[in-house]
N, C-alpha and C positions, 0 to 999 in steps of 0.2 A: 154766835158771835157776840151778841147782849151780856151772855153769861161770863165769858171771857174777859168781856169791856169793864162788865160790874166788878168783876175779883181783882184783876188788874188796879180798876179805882179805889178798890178795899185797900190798897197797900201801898202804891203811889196816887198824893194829889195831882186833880186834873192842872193845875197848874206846870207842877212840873212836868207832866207828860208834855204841853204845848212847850214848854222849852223845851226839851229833850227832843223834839221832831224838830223844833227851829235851830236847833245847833246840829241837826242830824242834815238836815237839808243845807245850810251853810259850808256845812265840812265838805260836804258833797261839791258844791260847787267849788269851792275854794281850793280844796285838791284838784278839779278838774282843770281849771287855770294854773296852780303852781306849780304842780308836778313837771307838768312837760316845759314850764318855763325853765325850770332848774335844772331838770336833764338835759334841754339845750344847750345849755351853757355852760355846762360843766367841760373841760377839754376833753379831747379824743381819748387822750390818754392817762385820766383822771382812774380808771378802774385797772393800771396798769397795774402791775403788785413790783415792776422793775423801775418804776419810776416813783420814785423821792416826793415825797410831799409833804413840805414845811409851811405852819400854819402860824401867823405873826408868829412868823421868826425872828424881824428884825423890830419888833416893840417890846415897850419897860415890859419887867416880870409882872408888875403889879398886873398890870393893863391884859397879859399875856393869861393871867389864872384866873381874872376877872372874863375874858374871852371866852375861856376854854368851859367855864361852870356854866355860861350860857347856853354856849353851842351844844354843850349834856344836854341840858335839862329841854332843851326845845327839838333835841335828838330823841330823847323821853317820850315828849310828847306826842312828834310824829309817830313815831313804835306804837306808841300803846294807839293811837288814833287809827294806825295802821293794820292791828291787830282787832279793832272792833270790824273796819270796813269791808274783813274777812266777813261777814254775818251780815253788814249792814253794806247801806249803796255806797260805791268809793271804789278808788285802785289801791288796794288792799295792801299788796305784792310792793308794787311801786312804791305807794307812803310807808312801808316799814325800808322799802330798801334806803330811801333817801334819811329814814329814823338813823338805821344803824351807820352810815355816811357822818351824820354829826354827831355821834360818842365816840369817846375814844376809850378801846380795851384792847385787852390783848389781841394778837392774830386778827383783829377788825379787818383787814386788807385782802385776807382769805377769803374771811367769809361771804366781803361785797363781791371777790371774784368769782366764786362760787355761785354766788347767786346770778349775776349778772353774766355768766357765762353757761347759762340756762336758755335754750337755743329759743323757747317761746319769748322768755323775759330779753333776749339780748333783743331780737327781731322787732319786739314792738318800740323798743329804746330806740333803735334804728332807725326806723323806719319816723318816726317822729324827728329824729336830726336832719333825716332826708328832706321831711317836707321844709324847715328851715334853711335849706342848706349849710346846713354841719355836715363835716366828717362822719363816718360810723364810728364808734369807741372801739379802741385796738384791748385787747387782751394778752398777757401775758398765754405763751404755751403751757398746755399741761405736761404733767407731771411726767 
């Protein structure tokens, strides 16, 4: 393990190692509190693919591309943070599902139904509304 620890330090300083566990252990935490805040609260019927969902719709354009370049890039963030927490401590699954919720691409609507219609992944979303008393999220039928 010495051996490991010294090659390791050949290549990153111990510095950044001590950050890198302190945003590792933060992320950790931080996801453990926002996620299921935000799954709460998101509507029933928010993963529906038959229901319509307009994002400042009725704000200036400006305000509206200024929005939207955030909601990416913190959509980004999640993803990628979501794609570490696969390997690292975290709800992996979850912070990418909620990653790809705030970009907007093509077919996006699919894919979170797709995913979210993953009998492991719908059931723990569930069962977390439950405990708040939320609704369970409705799904559109398959195909």
């Amino acid at each position: 393990m010495g051996d490991l620890l010294a090659t390791v330090q050949q290549w990153i300083p111990v510095d950044v190692l001590i950050w890198l566990t302190v945003a590792s252990a933060v992320g950790f935490v931080g996801t453990l509190v926002a996620i299921p805040m935000i799954l709460v609260r998101l509507p029933a019927d928010y993963f529906d693919t038959r229901t319509p969902r307009h994002w400042m719709k009725d704000h200036h354009p400006a305000l509206r591309l200024l929005g939207l370049i955030v909601k990416n890039v913190v959509g980004i963030v999640f993803l990628v943070a979501g794609f570490a927490m696969l390997f690292l401590p975290g709800q992996g699954v979850l912070t990418m599902l909620i990653g790809i919720s705030l970009m907007d691409f093509p077919r996006k609507r699919q894919l979170e139904a797709k995913m979210v219609g993953q009998p492991t992944l719908l059931g723990v979303i569930n069962s977390m509304r439950h405990k708040f008393g939320k609704p369970p999220l409705t799904l559109a039928p398959g195909p």
